[in-house]
ZABA-681665 format. One record per atom (N, C-alpha, C, O, CB): y negated, x, z negated; residue in three letters; residue number from 0. Coordinates in pm, whole numbers, plus 32768, in hexadecimal, padded with zeros to 4 digits. Atoms other than C-alpha are relative to their C-alpha. Glycine has a CB too. Layout:
<nodes>
<yy: Y xx: X zz: Z aa: ALA i: NUM>
...
</nodes>
This chain:
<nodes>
<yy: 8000 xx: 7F6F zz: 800C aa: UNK i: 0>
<yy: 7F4E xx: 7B78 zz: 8489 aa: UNK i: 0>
<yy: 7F97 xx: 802D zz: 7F9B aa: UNK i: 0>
<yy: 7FB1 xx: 807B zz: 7F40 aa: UNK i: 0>
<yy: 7FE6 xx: 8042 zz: 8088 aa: UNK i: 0>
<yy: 803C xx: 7FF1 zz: 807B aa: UNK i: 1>
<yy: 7E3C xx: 7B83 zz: 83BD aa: UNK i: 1>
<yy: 8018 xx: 7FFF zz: 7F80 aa: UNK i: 1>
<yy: 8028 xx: 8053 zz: 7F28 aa: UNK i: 1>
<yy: 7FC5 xx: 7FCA zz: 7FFC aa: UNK i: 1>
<yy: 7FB7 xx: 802A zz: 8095 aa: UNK i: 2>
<yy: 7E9E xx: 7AF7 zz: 82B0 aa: UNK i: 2>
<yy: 807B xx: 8072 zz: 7FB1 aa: UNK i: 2>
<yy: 808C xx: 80AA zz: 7F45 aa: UNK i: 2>
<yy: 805D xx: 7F63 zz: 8025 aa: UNK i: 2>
<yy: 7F8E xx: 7F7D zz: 803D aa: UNK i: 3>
<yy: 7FCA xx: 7BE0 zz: 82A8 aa: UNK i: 3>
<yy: 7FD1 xx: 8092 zz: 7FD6 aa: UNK i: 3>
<yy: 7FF5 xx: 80CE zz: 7F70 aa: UNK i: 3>
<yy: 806F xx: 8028 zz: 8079 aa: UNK i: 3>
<yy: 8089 xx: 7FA0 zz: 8032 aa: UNK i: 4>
<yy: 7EBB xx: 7CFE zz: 82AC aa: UNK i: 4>
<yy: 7FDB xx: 8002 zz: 7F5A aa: UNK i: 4>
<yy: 7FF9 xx: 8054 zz: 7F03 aa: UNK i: 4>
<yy: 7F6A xx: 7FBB zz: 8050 aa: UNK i: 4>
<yy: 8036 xx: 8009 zz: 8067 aa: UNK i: 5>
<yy: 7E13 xx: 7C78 zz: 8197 aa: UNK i: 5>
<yy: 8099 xx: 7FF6 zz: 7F89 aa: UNK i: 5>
<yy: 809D xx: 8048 zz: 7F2D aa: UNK i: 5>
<yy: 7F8F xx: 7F7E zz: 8012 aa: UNK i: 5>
<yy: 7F9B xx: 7FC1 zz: 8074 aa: UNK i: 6>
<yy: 7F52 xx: 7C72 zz: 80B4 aa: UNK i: 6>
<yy: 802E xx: 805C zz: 7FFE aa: UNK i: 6>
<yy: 804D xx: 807E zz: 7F8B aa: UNK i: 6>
<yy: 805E xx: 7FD5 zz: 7FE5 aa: UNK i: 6>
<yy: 7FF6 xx: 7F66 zz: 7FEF aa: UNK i: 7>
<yy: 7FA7 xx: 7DB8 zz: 811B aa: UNK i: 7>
<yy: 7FCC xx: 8038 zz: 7FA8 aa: UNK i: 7>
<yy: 8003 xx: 8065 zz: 7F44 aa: UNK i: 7>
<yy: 7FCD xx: 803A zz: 806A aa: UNK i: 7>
<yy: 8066 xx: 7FC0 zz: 8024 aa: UNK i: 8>
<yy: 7E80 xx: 7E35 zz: 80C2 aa: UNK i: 8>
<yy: 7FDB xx: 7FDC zz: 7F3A aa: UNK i: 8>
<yy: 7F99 xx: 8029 zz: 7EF5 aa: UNK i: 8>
<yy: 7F89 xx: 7FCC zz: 807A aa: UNK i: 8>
<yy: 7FF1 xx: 8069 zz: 808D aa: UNK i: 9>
<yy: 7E8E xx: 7D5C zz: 7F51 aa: UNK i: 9>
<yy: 8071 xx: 805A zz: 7FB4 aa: UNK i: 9>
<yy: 806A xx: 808D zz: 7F43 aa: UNK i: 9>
<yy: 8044 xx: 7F3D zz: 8027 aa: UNK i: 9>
<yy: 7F8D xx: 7FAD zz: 8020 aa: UNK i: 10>
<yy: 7FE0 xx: 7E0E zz: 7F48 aa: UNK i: 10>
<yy: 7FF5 xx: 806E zz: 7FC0 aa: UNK i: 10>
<yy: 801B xx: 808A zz: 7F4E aa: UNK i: 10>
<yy: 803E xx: 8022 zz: 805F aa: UNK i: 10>
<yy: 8013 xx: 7F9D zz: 8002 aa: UNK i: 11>
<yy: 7F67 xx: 7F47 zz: 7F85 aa: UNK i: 11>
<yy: 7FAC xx: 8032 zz: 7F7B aa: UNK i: 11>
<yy: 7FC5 xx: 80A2 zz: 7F4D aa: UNK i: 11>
<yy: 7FD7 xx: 8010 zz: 8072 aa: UNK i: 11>
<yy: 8061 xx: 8002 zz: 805E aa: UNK i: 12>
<yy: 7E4D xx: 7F23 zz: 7E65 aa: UNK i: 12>
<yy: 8034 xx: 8006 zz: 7F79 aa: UNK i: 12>
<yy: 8019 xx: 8057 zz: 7F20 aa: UNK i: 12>
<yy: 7FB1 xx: 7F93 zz: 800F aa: UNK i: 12>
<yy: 7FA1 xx: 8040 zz: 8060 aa: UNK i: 13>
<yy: 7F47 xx: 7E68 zz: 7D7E aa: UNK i: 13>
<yy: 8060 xx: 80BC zz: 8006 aa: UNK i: 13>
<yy: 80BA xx: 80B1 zz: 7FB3 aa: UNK i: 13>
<yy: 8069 xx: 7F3D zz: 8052 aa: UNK i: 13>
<yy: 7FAD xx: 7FA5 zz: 8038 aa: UNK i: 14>
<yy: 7FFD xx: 7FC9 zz: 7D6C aa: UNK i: 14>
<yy: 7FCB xx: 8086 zz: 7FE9 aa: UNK i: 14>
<yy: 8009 xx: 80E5 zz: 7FB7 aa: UNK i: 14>
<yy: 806B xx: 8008 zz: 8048 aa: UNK i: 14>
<yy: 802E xx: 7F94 zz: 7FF9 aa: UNK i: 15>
<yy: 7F13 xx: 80B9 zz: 7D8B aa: UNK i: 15>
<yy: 7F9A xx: 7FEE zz: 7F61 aa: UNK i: 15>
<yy: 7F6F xx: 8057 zz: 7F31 aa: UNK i: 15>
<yy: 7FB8 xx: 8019 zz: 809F aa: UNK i: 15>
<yy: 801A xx: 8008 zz: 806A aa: UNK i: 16>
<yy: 7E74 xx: 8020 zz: 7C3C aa: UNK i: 16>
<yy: 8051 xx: 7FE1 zz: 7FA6 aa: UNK i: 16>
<yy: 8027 xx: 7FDF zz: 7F32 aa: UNK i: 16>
<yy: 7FB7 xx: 7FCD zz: 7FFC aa: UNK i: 16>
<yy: 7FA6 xx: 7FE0 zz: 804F aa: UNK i: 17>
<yy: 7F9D xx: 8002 zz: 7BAC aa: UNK i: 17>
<yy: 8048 xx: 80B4 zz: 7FB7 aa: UNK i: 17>
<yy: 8083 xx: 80E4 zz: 7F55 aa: UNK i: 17>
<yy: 8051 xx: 7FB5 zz: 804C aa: UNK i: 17>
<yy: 7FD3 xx: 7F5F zz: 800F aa: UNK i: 18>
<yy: 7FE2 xx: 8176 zz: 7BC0 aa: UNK i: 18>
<yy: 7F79 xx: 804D zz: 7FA0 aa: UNK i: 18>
<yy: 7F79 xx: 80B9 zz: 7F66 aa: UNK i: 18>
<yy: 800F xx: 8058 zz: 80BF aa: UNK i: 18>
<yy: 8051 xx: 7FC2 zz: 804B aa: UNK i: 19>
<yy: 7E90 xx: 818B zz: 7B22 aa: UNK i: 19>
<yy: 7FFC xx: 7FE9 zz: 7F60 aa: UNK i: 19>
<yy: 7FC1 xx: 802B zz: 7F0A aa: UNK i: 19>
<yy: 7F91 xx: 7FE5 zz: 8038 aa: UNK i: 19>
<yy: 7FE9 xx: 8053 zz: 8090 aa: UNK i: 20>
<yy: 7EF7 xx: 80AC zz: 79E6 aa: UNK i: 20>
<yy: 8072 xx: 8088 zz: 7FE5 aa: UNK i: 20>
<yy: 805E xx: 80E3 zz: 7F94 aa: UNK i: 20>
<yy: 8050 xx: 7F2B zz: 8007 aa: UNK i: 20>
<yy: 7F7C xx: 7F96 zz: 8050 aa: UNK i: 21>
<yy: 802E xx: 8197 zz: 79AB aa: UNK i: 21>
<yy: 7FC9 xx: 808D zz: 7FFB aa: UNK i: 21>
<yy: 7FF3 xx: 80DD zz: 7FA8 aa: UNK i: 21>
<yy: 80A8 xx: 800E zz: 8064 aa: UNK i: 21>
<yy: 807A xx: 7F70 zz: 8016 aa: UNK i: 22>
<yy: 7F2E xx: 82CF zz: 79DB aa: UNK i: 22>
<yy: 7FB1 xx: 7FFE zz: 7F9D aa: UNK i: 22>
<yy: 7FAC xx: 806D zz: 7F6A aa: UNK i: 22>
<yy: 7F91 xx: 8017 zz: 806D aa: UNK i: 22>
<yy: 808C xx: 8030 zz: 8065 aa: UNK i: 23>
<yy: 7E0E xx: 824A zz: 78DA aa: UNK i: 23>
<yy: 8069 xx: 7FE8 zz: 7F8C aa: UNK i: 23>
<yy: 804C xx: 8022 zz: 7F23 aa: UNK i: 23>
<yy: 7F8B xx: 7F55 zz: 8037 aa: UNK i: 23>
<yy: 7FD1 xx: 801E zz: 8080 aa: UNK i: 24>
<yy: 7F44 xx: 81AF zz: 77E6 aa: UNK i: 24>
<yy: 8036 xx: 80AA zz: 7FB4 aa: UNK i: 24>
<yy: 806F xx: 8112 zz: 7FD6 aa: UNK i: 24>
<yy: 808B xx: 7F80 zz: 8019 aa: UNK i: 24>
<yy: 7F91 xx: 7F8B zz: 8082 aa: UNK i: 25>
<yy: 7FB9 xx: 82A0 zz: 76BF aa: UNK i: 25>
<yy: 8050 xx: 7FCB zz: 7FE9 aa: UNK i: 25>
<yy: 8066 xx: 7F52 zz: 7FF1 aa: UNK i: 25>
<yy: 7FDB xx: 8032 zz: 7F69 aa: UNK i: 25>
<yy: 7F91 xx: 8011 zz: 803D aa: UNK i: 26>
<yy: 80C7 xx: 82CA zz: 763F aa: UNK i: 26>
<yy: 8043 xx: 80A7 zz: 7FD4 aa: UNK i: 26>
<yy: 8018 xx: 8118 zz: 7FED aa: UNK i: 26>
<yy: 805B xx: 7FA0 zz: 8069 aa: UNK i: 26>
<yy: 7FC3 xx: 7FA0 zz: 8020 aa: UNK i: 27>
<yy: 81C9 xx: 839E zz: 75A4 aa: UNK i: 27>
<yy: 807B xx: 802F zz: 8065 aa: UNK i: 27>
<yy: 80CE xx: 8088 zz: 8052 aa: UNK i: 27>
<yy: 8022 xx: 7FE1 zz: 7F83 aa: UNK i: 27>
<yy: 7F6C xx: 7FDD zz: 7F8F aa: UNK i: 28>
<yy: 82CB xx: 83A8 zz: 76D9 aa: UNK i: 28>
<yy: 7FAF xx: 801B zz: 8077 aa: UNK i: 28>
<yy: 7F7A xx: 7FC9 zz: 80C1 aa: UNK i: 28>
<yy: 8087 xx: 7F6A zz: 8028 aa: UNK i: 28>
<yy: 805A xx: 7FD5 zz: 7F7B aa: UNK i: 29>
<yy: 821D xx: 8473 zz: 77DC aa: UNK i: 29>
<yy: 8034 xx: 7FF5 zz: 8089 aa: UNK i: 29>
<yy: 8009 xx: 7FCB zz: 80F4 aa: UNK i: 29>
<yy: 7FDA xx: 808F zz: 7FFA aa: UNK i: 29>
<yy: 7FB7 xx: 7FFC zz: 7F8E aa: UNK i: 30>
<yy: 832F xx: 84B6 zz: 789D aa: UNK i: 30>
<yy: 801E xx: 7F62 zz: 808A aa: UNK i: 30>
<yy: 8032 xx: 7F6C zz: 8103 aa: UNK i: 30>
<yy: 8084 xx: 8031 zz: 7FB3 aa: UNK i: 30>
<yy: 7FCE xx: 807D zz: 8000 aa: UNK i: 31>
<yy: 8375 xx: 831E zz: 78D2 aa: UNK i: 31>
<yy: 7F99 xx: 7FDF zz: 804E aa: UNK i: 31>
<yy: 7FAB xx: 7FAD zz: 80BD aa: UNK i: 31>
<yy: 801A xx: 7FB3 zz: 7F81 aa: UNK i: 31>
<yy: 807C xx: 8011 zz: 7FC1 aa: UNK i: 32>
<yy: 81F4 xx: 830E zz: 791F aa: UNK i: 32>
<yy: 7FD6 xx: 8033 zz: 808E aa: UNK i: 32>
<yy: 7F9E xx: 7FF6 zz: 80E9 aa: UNK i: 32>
<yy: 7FAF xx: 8031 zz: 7FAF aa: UNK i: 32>
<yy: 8019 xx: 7FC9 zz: 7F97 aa: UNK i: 33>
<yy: 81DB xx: 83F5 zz: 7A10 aa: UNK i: 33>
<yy: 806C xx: 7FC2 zz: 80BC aa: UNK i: 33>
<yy: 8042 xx: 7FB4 zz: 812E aa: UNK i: 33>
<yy: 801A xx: 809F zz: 7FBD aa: UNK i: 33>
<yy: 7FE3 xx: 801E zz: 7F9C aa: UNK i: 34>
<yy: 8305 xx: 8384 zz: 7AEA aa: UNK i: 34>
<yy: 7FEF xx: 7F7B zz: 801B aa: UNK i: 34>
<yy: 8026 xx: 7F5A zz: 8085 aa: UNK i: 34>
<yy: 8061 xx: 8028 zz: 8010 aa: UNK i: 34>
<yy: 801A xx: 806A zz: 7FB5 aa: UNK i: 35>
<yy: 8289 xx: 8218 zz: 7AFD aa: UNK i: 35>
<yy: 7F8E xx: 800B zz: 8038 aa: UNK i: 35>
<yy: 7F52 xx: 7FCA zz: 808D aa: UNK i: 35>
<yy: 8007 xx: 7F95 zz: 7FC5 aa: UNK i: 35>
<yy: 8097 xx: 7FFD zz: 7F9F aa: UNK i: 36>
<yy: 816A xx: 827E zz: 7B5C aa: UNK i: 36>
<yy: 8005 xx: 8039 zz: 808B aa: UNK i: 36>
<yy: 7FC0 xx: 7FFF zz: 80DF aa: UNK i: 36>
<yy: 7F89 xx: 805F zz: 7FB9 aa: UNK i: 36>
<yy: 7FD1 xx: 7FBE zz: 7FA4 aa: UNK i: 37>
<yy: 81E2 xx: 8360 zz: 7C68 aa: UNK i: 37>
<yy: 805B xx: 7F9F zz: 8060 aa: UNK i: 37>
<yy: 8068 xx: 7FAD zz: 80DA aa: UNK i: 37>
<yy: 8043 xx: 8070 zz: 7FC2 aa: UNK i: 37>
<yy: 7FC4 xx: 807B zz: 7FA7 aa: UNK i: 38>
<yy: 82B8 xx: 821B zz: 7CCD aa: UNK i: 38>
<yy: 7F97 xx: 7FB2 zz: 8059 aa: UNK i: 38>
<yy: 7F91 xx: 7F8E zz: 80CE aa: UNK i: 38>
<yy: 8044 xx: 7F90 zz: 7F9B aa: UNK i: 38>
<yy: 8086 xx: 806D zz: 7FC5 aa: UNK i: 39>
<yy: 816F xx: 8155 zz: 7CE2 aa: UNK i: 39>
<yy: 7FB1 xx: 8020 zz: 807F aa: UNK i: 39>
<yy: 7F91 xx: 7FD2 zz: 80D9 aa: UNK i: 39>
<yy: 7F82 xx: 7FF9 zz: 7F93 aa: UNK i: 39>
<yy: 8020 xx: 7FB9 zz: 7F82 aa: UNK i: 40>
<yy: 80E2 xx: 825C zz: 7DD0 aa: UNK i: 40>
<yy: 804D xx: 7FFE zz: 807B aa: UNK i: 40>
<yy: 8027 xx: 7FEA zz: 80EE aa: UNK i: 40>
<yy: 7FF9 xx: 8078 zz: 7FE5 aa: UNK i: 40>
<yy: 7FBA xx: 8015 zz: 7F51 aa: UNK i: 41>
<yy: 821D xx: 826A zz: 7EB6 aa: UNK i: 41>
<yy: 8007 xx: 7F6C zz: 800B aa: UNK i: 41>
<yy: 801D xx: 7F5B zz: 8083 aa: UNK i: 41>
<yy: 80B9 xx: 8047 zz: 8021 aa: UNK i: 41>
<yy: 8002 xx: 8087 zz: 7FCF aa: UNK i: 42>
<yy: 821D xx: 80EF zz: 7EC4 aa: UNK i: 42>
<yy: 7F60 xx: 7FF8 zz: 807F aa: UNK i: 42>
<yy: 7F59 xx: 7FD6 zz: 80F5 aa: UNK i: 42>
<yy: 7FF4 xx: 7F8C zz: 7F59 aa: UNK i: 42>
<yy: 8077 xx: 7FF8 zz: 7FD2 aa: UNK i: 43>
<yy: 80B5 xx: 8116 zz: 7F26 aa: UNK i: 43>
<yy: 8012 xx: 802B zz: 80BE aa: UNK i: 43>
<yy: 800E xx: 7FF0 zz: 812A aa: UNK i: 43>
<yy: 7FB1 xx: 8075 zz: 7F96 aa: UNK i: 43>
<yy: 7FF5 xx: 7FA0 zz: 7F73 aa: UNK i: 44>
<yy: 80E4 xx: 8228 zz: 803C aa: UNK i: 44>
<yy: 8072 xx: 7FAF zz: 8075 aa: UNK i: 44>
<yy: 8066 xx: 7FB3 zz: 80F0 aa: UNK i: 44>
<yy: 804D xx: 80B8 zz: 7FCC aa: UNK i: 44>
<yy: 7FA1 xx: 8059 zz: 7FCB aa: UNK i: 45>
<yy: 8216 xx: 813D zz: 80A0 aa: UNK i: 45>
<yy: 7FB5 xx: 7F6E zz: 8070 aa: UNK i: 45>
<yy: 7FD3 xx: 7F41 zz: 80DE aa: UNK i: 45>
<yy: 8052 xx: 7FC9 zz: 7F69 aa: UNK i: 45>
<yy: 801E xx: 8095 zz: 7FF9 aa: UNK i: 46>
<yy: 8158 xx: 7FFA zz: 80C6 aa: UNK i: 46>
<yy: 7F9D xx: 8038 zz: 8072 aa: UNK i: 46>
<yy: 7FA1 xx: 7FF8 zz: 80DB aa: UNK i: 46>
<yy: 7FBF xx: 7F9D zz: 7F67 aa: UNK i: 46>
<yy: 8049 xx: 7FDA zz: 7FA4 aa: UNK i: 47>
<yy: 8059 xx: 80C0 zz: 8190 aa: UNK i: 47>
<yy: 800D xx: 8025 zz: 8095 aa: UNK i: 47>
<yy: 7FC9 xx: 8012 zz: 80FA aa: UNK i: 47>
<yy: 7FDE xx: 8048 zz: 7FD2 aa: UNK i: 47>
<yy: 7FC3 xx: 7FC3 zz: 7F52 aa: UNK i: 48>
<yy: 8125 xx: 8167 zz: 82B0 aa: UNK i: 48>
<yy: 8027 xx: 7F6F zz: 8017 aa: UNK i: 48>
<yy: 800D xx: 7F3B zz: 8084 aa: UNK i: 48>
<yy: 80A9 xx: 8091 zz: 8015 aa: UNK i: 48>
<yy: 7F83 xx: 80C5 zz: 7F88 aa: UNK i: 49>
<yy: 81FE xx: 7FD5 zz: 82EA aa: UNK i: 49>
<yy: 7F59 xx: 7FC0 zz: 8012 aa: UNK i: 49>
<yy: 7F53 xx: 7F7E zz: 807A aa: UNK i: 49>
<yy: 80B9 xx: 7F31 zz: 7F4B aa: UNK i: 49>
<yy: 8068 xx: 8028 zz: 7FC0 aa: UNK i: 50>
<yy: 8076 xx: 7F6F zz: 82F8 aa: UNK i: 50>
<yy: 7FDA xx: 8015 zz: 8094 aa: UNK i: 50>
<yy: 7FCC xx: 7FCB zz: 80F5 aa: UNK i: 50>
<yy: 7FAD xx: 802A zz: 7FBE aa: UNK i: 50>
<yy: 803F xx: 7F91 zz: 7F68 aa: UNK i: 51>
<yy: 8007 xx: 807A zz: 840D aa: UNK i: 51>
<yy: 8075 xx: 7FCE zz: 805E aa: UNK i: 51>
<yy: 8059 xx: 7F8D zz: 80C3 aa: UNK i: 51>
<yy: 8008 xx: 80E4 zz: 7FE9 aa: UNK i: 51>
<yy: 7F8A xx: 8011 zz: 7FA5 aa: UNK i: 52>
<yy: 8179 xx: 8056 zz: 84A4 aa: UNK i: 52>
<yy: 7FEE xx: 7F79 zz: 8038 aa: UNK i: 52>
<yy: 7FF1 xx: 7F75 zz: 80B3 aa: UNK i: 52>
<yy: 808E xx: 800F zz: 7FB6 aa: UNK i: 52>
<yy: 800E xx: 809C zz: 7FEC aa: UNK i: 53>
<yy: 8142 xx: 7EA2 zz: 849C aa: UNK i: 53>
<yy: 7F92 xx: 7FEF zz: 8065 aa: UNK i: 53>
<yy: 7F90 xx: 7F96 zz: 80BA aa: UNK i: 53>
<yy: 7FDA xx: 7FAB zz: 7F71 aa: UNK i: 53>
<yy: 8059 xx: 8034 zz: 7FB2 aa: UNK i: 54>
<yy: 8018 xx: 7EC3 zz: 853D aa: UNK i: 54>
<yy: 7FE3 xx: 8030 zz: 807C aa: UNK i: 54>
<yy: 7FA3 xx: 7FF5 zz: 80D2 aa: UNK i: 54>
<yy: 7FA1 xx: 7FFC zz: 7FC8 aa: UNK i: 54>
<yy: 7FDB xx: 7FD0 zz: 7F79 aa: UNK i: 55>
<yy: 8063 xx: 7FBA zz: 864B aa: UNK i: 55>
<yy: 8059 xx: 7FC0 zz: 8055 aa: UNK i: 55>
<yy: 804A xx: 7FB3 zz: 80CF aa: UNK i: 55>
<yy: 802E xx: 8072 zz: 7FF8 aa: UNK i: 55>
<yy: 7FB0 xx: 8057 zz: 7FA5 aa: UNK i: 56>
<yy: 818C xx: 7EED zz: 86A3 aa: UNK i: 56>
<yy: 7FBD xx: 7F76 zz: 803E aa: UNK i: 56>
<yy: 7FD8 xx: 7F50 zz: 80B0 aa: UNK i: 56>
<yy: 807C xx: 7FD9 zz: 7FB1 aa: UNK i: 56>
<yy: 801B xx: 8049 zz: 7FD8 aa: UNK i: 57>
<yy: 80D2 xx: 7DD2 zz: 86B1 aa: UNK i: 57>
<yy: 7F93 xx: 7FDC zz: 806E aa: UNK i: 57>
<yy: 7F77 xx: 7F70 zz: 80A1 aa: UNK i: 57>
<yy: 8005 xx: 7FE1 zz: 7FB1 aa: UNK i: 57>
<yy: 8047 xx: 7FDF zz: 7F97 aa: UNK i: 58>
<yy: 7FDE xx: 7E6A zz: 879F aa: UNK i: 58>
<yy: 8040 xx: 7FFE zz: 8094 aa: UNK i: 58>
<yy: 8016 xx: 7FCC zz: 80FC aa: UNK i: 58>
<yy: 7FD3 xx: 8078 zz: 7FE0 aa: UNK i: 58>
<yy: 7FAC xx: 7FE5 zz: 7FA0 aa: UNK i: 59>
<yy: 80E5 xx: 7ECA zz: 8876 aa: UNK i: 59>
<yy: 806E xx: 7F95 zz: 8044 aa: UNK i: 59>
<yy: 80A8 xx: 7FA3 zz: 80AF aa: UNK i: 59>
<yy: 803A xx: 8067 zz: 7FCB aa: UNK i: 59>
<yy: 7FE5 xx: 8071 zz: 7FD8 aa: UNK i: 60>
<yy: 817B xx: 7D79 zz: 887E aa: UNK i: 60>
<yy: 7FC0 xx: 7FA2 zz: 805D aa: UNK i: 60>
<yy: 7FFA xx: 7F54 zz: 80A9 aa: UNK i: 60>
<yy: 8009 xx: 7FD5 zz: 7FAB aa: UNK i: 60>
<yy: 805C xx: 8044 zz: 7FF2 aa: UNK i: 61>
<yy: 8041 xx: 7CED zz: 88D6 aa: UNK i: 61>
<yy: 7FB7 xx: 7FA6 zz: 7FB1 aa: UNK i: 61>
<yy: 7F4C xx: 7F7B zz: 7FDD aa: UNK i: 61>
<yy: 801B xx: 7FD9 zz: 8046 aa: UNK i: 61>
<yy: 802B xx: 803D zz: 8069 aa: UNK i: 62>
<yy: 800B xx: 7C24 zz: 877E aa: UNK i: 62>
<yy: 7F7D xx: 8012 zz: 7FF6 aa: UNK i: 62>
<yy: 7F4B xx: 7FA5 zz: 7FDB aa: UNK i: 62>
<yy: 803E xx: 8023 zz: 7F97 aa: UNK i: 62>
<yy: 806A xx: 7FD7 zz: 8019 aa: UNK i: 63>
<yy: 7ECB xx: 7CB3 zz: 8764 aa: UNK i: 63>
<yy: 7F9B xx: 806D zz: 8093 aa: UNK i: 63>
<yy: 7FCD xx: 80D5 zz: 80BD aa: UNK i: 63>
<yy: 802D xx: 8046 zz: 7F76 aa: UNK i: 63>
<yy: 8056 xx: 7FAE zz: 7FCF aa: UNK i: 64>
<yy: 7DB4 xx: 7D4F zz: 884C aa: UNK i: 64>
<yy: 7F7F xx: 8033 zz: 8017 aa: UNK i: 64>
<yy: 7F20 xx: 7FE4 zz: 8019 aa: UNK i: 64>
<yy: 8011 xx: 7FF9 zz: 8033 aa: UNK i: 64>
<yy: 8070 xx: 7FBD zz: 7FFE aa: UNK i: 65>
<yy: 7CB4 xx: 7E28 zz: 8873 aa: UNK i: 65>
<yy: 7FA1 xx: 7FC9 zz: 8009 aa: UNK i: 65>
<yy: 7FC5 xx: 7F63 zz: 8045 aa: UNK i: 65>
<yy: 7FF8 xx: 804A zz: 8046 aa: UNK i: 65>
<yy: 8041 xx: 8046 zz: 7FE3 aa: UNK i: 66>
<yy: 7B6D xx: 7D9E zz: 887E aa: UNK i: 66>
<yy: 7F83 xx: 806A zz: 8039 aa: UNK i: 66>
<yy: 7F20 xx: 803A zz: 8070 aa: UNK i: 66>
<yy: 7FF5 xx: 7F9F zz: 7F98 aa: UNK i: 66>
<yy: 808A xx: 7FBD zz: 7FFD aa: UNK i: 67>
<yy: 7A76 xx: 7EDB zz: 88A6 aa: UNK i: 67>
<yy: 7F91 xx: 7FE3 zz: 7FA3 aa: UNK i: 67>
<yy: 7F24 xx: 800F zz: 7FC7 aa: UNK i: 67>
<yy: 7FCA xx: 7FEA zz: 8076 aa: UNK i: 67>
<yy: 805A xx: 7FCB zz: 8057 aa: UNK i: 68>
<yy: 79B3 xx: 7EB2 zz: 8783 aa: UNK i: 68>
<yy: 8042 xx: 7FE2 zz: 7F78 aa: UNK i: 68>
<yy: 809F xx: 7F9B zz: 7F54 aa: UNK i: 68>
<yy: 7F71 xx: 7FC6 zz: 8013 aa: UNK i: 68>
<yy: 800C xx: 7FC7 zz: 806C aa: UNK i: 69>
<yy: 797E xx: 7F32 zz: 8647 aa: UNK i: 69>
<yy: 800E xx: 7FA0 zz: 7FB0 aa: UNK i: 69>
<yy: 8007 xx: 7FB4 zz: 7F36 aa: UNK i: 69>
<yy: 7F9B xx: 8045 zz: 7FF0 aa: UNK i: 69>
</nodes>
């Protein structure tokens, strides 16, 4: 479970600096720019909720539990 975490989270990084490469690049096709970038973001926001969702289920399975600390 960890592990799956940590690529998640790799995932999550991997697109959220991708959206920053197509933000920072110029160019002459704005329009083109703007909606991959706007892709890169909903991938992002995507990858984030099946995180939260993966790891609630897997709470609720029992895969994982609470430990009380921080």
């Amino acid at each position: 479970m960890k592990y799956l975490v940590l690529i998640a989270f790799v995932a999550i990084l991997g697109s959220l600096a991708s959206a920053l490469v197509f933000m920072l690049k110029g160019g002459n096709n704005e329009a083109s720019r703007t909606k991959k970038m706007a892709t890169s973001l909903a991938i992002r926001v995507g990858l984030s909720l099946l995180l939260f969702a993966s790891i609630l289920l897997a709470w609720k399975l029992g895969f994982i539990q609470p430990t009380g600390r921080i």
